[in-house]
KEKE-3310 file (N, C-alpha, C; in steps of 0.2 Angstrom, whole numbers, plus 5000, padded with zeros to 4 digits):
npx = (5263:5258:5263:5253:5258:5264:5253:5247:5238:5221:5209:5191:5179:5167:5159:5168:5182:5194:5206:5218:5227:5229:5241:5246:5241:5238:5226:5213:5208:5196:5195:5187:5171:5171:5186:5193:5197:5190:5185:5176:5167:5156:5156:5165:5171:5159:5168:5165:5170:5187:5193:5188:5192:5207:5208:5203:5212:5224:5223:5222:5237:5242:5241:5250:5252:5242:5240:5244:5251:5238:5227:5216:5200:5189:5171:5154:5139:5126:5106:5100:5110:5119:5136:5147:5164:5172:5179:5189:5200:5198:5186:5193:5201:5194:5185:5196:5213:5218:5224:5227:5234:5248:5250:5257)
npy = (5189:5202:5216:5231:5242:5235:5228:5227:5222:5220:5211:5213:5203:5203:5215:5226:5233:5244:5240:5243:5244:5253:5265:5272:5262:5252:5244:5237:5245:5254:5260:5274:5283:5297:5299:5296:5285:5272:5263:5253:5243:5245:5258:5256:5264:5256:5248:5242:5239:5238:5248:5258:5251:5252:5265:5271:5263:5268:5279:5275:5272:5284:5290:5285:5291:5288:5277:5259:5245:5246:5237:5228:5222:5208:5209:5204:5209:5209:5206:5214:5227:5226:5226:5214:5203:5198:5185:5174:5178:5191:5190:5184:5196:5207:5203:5207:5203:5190:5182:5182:5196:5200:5207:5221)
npz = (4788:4775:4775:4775:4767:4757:4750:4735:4727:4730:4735:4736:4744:4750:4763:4769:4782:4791:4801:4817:4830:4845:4847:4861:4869:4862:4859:4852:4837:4827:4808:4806:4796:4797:4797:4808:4824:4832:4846:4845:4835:4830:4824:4813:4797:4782:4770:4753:4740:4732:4727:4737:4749:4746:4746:4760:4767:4763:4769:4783:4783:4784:4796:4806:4819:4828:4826:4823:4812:4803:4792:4780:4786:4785:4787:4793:4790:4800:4798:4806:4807:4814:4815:4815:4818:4803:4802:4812:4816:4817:4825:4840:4839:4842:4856:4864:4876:4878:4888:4905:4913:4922:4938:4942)
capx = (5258:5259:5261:5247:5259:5263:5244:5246:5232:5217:5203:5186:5172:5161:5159:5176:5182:5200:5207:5225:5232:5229:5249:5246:5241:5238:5218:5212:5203:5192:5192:5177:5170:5175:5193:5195:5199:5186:5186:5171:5168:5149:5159:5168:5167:5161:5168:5162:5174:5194:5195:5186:5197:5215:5208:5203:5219:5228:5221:5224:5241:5245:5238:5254:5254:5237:5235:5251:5246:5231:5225:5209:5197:5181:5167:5148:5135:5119:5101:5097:5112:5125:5141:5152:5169:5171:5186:5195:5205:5196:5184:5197:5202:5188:5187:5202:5215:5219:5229:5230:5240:5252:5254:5264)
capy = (5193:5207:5223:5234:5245:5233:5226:5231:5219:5220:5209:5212:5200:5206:5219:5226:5238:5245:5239:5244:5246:5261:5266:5271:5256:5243:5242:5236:5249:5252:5268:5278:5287:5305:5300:5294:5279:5272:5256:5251:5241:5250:5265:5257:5263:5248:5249:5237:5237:5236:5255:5261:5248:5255:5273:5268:5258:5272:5285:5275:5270:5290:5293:5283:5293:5286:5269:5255:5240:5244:5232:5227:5214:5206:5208:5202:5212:5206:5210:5219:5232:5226:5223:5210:5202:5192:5180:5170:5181:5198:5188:5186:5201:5210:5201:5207:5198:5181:5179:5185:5200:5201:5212:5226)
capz = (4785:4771:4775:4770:4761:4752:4748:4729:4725:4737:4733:4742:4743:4754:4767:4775:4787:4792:4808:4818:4835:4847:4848:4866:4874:4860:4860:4844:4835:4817:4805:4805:4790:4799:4796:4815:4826:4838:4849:4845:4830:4827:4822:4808:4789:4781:4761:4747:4734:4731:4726:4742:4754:4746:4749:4768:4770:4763:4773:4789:4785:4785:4802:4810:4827:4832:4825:4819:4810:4801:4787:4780:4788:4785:4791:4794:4791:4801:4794:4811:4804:4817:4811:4818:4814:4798:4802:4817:4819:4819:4833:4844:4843:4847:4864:4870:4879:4877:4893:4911:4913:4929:4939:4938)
cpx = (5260:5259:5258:5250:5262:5257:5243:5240:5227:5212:5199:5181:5167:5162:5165:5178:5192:5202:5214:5224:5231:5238:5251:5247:5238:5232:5216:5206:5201:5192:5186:5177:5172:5181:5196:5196:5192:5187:5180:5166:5159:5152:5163:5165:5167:5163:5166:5166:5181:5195:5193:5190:5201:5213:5207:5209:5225:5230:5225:5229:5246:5244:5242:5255:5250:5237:5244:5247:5240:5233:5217:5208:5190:5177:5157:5144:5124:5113:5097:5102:5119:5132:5145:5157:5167:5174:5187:5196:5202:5189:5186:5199:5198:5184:5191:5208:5213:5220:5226:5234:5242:5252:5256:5268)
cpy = (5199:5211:5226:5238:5242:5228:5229:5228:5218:5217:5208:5206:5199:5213:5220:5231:5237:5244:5237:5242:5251:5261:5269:5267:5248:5241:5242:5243:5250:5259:5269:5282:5294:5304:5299:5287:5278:5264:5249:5247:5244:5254:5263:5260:5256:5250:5240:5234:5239:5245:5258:5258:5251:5262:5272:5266:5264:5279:5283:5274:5279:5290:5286:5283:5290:5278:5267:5249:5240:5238:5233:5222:5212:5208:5209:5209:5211:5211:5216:5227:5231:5224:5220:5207:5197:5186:5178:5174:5189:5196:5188:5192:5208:5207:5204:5203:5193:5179:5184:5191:5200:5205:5215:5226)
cpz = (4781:4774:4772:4767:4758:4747:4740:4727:4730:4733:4740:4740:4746:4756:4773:4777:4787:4801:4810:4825:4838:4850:4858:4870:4871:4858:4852:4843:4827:4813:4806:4798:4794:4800:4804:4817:4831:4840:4849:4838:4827:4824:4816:4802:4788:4771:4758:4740:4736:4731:4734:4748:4753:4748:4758:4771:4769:4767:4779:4791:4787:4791:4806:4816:4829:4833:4822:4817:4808:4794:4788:4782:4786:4789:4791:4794:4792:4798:4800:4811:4808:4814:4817:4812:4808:4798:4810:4821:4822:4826:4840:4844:4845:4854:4866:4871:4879:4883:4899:4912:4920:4930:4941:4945)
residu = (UNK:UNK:UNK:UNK:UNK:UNK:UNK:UNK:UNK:UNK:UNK:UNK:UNK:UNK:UNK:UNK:UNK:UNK:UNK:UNK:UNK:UNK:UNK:UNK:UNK:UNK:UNK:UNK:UNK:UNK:UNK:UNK:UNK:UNK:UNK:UNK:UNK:UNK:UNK:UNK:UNK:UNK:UNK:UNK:UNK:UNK:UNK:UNK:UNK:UNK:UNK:UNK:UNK:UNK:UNK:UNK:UNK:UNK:UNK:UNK:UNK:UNK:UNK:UNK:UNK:UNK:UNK:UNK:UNK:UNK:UNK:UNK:UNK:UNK:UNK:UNK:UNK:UNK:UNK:UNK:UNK:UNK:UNK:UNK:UNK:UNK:UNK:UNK:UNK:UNK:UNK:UNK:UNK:UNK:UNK:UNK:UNK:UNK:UNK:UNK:UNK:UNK:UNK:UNK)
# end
């Protein structure tokens, strides 16, 4: 996977959002337009274009204490205004765990 800082060419085609890592304990999470993190994928910005992604992506690659791993991902936007993932991969991980954890 590229590194988002190095993502020199960002091509959007739809509707997309920035999503990292909480650095604490790992819990996927999504920018917000008030420049924050939330767990909640309602709460994402959603941008539309390539100029609006690299600024979101660049914002969120500053804010390294909170979040690791951000990138842009797709995503769906139903006509009732919900937004869900756009891809595979962003489905999975907004479930959660894959596995069982052991434990401690």
């Amino acid at each position: 996977m590229t590194s988002p800082l190095e993502q020199k060419k960002i091509k959007i085609t739809g509707p997309s959002m920035v999503t990292a890592n909480r650095t604490s304990d790992g819990v996927v999470i999504y920018r917000t337009a008030q420049q924050g993190w939330s767990a909640s994928l309602s709460d994402a910005a959603i941008v539309s274009t390539s100029e609006e992604a690299r600024a979101l992506l660049a914002e969120s690659v500053a804010d390294d204490v909170g979040a690791v791993g951000a990138y842009i991902a797709p995503v769906e936007l139903k006509d009732s205004g919900e937004i869900k993932p756009g891809n595979l991969r962003e489905r999975i991980r907004s479930k959660g765990l894959t596995i069982d954890l052991l434990p401690a």
